[in-house]
C-alpha positions as CSV (number, residue, x, y, z in Angstrom):
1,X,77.9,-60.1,16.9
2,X,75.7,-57.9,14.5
3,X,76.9,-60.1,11.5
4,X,76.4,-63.1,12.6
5,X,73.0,-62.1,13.3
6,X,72.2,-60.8,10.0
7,X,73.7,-63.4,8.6
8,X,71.9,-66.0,10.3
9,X,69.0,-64.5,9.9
10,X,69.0,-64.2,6.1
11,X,70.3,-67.7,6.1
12,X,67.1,-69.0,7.3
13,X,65.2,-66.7,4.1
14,X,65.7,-63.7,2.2
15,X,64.5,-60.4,4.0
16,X,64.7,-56.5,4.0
17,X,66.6,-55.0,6.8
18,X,63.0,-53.8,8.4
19,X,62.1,-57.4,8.6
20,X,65.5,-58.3,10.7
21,X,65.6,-55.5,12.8
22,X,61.8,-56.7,13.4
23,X,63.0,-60.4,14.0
24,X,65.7,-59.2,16.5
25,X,63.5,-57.0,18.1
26,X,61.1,-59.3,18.5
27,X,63.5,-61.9,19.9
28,X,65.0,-59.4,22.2
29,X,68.8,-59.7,20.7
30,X,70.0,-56.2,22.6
31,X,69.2,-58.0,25.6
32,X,70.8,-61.3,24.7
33,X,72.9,-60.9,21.9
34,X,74.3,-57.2,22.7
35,X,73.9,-55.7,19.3
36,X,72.6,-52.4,19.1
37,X,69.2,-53.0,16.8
38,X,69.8,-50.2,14.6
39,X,72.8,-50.9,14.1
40,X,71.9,-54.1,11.4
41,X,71.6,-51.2,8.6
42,X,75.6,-50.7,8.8
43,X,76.1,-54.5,8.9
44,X,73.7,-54.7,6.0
45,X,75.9,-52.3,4.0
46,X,79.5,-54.0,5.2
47,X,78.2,-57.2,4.3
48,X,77.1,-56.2,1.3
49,X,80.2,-54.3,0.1
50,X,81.8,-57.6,1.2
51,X,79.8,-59.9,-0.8
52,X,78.9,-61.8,2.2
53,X,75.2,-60.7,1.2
54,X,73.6,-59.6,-2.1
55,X,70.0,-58.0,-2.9
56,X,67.9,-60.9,-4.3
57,X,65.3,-58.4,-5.4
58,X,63.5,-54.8,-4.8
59,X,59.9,-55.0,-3.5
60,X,58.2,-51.8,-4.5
61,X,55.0,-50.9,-2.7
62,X,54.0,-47.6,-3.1
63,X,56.6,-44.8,-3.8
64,X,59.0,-46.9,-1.9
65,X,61.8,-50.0,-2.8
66,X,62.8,-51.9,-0.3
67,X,65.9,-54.0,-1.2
68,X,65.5,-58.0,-0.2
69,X,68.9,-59.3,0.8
70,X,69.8,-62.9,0.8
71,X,73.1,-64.6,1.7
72,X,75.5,-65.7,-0.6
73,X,77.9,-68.5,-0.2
74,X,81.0,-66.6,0.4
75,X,78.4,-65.4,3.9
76,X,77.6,-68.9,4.4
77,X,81.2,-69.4,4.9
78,X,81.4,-66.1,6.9
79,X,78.4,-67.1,9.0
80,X,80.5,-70.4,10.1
81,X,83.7,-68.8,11.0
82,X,81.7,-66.1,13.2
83,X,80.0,-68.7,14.8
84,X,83.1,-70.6,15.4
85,X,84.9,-67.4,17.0
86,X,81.3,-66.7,19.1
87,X,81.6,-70.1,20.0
88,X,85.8,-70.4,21.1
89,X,85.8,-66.7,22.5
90,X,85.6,-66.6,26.7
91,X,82.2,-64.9,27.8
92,X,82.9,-64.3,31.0
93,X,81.8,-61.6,32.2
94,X,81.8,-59.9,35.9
95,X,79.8,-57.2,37.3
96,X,82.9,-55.4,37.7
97,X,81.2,-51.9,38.8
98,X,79.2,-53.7,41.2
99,X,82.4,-55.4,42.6
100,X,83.6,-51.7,42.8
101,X,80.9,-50.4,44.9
102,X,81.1,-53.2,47.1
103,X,84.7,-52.6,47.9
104,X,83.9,-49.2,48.7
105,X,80.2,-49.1,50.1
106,X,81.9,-48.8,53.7
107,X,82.5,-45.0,52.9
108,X,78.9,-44.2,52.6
109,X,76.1,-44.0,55.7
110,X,75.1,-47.6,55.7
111,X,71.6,-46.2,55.0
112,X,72.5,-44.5,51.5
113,X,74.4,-47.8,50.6
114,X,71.3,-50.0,51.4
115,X,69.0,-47.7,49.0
116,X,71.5,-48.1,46.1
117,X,71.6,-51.9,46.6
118,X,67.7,-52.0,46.9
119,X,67.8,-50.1,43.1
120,X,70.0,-52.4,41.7
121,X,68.1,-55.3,43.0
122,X,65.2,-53.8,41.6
123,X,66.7,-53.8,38.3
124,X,67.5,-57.3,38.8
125,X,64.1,-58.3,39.0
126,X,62.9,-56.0,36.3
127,X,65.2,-58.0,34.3
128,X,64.8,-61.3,35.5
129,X,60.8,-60.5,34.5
130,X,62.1,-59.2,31.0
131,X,63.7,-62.4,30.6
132,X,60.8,-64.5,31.6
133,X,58.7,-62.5,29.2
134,X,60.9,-63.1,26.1
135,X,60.9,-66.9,27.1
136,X,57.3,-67.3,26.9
137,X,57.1,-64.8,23.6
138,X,59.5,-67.1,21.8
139,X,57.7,-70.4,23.4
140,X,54.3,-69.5,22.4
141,X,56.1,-68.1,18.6
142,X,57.4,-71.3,18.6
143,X,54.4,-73.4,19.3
144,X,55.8,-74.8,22.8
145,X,58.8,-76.3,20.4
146,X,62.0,-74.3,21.4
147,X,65.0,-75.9,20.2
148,X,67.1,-77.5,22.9
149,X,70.3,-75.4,22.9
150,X,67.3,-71.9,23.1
151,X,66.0,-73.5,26.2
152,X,69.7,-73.5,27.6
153,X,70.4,-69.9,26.8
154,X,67.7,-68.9,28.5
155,X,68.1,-71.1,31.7
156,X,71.3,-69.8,31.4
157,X,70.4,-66.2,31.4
158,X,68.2,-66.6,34.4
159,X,70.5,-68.2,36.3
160,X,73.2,-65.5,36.0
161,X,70.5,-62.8,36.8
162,X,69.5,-64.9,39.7
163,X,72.9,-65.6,41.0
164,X,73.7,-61.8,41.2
165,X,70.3,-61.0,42.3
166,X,71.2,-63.4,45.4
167,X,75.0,-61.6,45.8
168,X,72.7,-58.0,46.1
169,X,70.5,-59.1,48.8
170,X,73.0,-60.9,50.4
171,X,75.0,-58.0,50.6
172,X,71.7,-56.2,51.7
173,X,71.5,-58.5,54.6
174,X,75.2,-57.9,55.6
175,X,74.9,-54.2,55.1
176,X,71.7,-54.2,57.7
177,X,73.9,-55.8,60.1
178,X,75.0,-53.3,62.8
179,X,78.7,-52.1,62.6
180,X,78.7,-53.8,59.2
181,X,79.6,-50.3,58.0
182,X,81.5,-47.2,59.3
């Protein structure tokens, strides 16, 4: 995922690595797109030493160079076949450790179950907030013009936080029950 997002980054201009990882961070890809923000300098290098991307020039300001990286055709090419794979490959993805604890919350006094629930709800508000927060960010970057298929990811997002965030407290409310748990 970290190439395609250098790539398409570059694709829209030439930049330094410090100006992606500032674009990324700025549009909140470890949250979304799962790459590991510091991790773009070792995609820079790969896709270099692949010819997927080339330095267009070195800014010099000070005593430092900064190498300005634009993508070449052969990444253009690159850049549609990851998109294509991003696009074909199943992202399903369940909370599989929540499942877990779930399964086995019955072993705990209900009252130690309940507080780890009430954490991980918490966390799924902090997150559903986070989320919120990079909407309106990249609305107000935007000028109020988010492209069609953005506004989708996001809804998206939201939903899936939201649908779990209803599982928790759900299970909350059964938990609470009496003789719910042993």
């Amino acid at each position: 995922m970290t190439k395609l997002l250098v790539l398409a980054m570059l694709g829209l201009k030439p930049m330094t690595g410090y100006d992606i990882k500032t674009m990324l961070e700025m549009n909140d890809a470890e949250r979304w797109g799962g790459v590991l923000i510091g991790s773009i300098y070792n995609a820079l290098k790969k896709l270099e030493k692949d010819g997927y991307i080339e330095v267009a020039s070195i800014e010099t300001t000070g005593h430092r160079q900064k190498a300005i990286y634009q993508i070449t055709d052969k990444g253009k090419e690159y850049e549609q076949e990851l998109i294509i794979e991003a696009l074909e490959n199943s992202s399903v993805v369940y909370p599989t450790t929540l499942y877990s604890g779930i399964s086995f919350a019955f072993k705990l006094p209900k009252t130690r179950a309940v507080e780890a629930l009430e954490k991980q709800k918490k966390i799924l508000e902090k997150e559903d907030m986070a989320i919120q927060a990079g909407y309106e960010a990249k609305r107000l970057a935007m000028q109020g013009n988010l492209p069609a298929l953005t506004q989708l990811a996001f809804d998206h997002m939201l939903e899936v936080v939201n649908v779990q965030l209803k599982f928790v407290t759900q299970a909350i409310d059964i938990m609470k029950k009496e003789n719910s748990l042993a």
